[in-house]
C-alpha positions in Angstrom: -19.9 -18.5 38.1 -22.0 -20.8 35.8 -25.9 -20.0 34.6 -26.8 -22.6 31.8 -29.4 -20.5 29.9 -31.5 -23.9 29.2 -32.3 -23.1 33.3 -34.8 -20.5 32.0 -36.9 -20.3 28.7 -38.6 -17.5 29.1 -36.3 -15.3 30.7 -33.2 -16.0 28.6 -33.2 -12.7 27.1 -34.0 -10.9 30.5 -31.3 -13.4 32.0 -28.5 -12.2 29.4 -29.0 -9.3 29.8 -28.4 -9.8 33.6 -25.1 -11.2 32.9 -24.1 -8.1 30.5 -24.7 -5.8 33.3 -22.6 -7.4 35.4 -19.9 -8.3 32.9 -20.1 -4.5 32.3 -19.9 -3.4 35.6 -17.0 -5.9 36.6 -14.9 -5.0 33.3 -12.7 -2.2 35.2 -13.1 -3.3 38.8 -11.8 -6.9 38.8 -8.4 -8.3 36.9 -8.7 -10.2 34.0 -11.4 -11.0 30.9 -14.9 -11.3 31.2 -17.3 -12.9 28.6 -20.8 -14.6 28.3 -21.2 -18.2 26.6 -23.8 -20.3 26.2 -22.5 -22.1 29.3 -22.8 -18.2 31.8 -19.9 -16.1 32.2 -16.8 -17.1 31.8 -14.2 -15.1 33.7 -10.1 -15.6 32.9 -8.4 -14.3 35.9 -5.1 -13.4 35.1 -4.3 -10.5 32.7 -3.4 -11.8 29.3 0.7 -12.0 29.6 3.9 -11.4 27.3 3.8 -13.9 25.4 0.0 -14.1 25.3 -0.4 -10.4 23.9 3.2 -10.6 21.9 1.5 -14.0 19.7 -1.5 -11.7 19.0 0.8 -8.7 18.1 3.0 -11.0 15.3 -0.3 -12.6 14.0 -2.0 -9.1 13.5 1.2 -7.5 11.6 1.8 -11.0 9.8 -2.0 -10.5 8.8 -2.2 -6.9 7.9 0.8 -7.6 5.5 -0.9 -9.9 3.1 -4.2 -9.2 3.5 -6.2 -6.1 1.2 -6.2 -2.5 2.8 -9.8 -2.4 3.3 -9.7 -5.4 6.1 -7.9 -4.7 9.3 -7.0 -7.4 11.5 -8.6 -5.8 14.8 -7.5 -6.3 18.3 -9.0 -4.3 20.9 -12.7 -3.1 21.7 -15.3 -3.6 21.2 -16.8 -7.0 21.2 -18.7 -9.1 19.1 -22.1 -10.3 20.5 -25.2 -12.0 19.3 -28.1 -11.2 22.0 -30.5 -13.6 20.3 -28.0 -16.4 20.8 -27.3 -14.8 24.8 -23.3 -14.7 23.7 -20.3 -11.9 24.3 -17.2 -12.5 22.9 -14.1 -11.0 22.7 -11.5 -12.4 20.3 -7.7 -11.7 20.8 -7.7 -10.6 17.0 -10.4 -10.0 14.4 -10.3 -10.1 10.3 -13.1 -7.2 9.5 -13.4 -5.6 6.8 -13.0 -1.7 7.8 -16.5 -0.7 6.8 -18.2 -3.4 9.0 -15.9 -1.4 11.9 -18.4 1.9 11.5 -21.2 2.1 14.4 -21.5 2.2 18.0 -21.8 -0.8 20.2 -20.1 -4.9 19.6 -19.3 -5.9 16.4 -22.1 -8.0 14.5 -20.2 -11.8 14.5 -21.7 -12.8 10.9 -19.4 -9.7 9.7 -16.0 -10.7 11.0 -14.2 -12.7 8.1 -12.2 -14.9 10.9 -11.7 -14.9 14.7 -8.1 -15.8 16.5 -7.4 -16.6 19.5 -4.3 -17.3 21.6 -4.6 -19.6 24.0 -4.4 -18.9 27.5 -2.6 -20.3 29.7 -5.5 -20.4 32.8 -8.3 -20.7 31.0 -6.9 -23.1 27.7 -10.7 -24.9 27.7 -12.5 -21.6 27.0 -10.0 -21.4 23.3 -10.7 -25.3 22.7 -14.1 -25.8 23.9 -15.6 -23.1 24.1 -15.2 -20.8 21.6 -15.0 -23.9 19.4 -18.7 -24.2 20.3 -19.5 -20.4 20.2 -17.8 -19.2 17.5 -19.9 -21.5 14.3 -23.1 -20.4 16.3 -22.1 -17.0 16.1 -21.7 -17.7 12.3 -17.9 -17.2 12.0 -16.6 -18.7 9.6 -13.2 -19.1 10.1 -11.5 -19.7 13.2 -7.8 -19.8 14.5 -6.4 -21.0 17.7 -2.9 -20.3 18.4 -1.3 -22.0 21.4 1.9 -20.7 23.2 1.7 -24.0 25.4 2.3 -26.5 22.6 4.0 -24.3 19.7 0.5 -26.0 17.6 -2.4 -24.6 16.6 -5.8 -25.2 13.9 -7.4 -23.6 11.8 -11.3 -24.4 11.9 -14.0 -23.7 9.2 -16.9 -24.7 7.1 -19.9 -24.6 9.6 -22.3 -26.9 9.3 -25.0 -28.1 11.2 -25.6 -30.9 13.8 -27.5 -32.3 16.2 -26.0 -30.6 18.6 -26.2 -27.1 16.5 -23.4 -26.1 14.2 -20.0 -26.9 14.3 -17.0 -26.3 11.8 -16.6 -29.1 9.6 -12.7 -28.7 8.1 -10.1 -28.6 11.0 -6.4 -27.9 9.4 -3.8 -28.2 12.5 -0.2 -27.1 12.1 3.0 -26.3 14.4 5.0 -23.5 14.8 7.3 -22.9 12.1 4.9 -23.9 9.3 3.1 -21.3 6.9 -0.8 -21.3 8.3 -3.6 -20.4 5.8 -6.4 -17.7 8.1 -9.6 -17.7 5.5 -8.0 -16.4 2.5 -4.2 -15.2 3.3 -1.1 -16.8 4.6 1.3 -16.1 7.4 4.6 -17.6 8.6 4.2 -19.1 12.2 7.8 -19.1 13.2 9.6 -17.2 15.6 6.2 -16.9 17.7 6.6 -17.0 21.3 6.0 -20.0 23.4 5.2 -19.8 27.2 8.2 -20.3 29.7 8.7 -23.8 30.7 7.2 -25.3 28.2 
C-alpha cells in the first residue's frame, strides 16, 4: 500500500494521521514491521530473523561499550516520528542520550544522536532508499546501515540541503572486519553475522 502525501495538500495532516491508525491497529494483528514514509506505509512482511536481530544485538553491546553512560544505544519501542513531516520510523537501534528517553509517546528524531539499521533481507530498499531519504528530513544526523547480505555497510552524515530537501552529505562505507566510526565512537565490525547463502 502506497499514498504519496503530495496527493493531498490540505489533508496531509488528517491523511497521516489515517495511516497511524491503521499502522496502530495492524501492529499486533499482522506479521512483520509497519512504518509511514513520505512515500505511505511501508510494510516488511517477514519478522526480522537471526541474523537480522543478532547484527543489531552485537552493534548495541559494541556501542554501549565505548560510548558514555548517559547515552544508551536503544532498540525497542517506541518510535521516532515527526507528524509535521507525516513520518513513523522505527530504527533497529538508536544512540539517545537517556534523558531524551523520559516521556510518553515516539521519540522526537532531532534528539537521537545516530540511527542504525540492519538491512533486511525483503525489504533492503526501505534501509537504502528510504530511510536514506527519511532519516536527514527527520534531522538525524548520523546514520548507519549495516548489511548482512554483502558483509558492507556506510556510515552517512552531515545533512545538508538540496533541491530535493536534505540529504547527508559525507558517506563513509566499510566491510565487515573493519573498525566503523557511529557519530563519535568506534566499534569492531567483525565476527557479525551474514545471511545464509550469501
Amino acid at each position: 500500500m502506497t499514498i504519496a502525501a503530495d496527493d493531498a495538500q490540505h489533508g496531509t495532516s488528517h491523511l497521516y494521521r489515517a495511516m497511524r491508525d491503521f499502522v496502530q491497529s495492524m501492529d499486533d494483528t499482522l506479521p512483520g514491521k509497519f512504518e509511514i514514509t513520505k512515500e505511505g506505509i511501508v510494510h516488511d512482511l517477514t519478522t526480522p530473523n537471526g541474523p537480522h536481530e543478532l547484527t543489531a544485538a552485537h552493534v548495541r553491546r559494541r556501542l554501549e561499550k565505548v560510548m558514555p553512560t548517559e547515552c544508551v544505544a536503544h532498540t525497542g519501542a517506541p518510535d521516532v516520528e515527526d507528524v509535521s513531516e507525516g513520518i513513523l520510523r522505527h530504527p533497529d537501534v538508536m544512540l539517545i542520550a537517556e534523558a531524551d528517553m523520559e516521556g510518553d509517546g515516539s521519540f522526537d528524531p532531532r534528539t537521537l544522536i545516530a540511527a542504525v539499521e540492519v538491512v533486511s533481507r525483503s525489504t533492503p530498499d526501505n534501509d537504502w532508499v528510504g530511510k536514506m531519504r527519511d532519516y536527514p528530513l527527520l534531522g538525524i544526523p548520523v546514520y548507519a546501515i549495516f548489511d548482512p547480505r554483502t558483509a558492507t555497510g556506510t556510515v552517512l552524515s552531515d545533512i545538508h540541503p538540496t533541491p530535493h530537501g536534505p540529504r547527508y552529505a559525507t558517506r563513509k562505507d566499510f566491510v565487515y572486519g573493519e573498525d566503523v566510526t557511529i557519530a563519535e565512537w568506534t566499534i569492531s565490525t567483525a565476527d557479525l553475522p551474514r545471511y545464509p547463502n550469501q
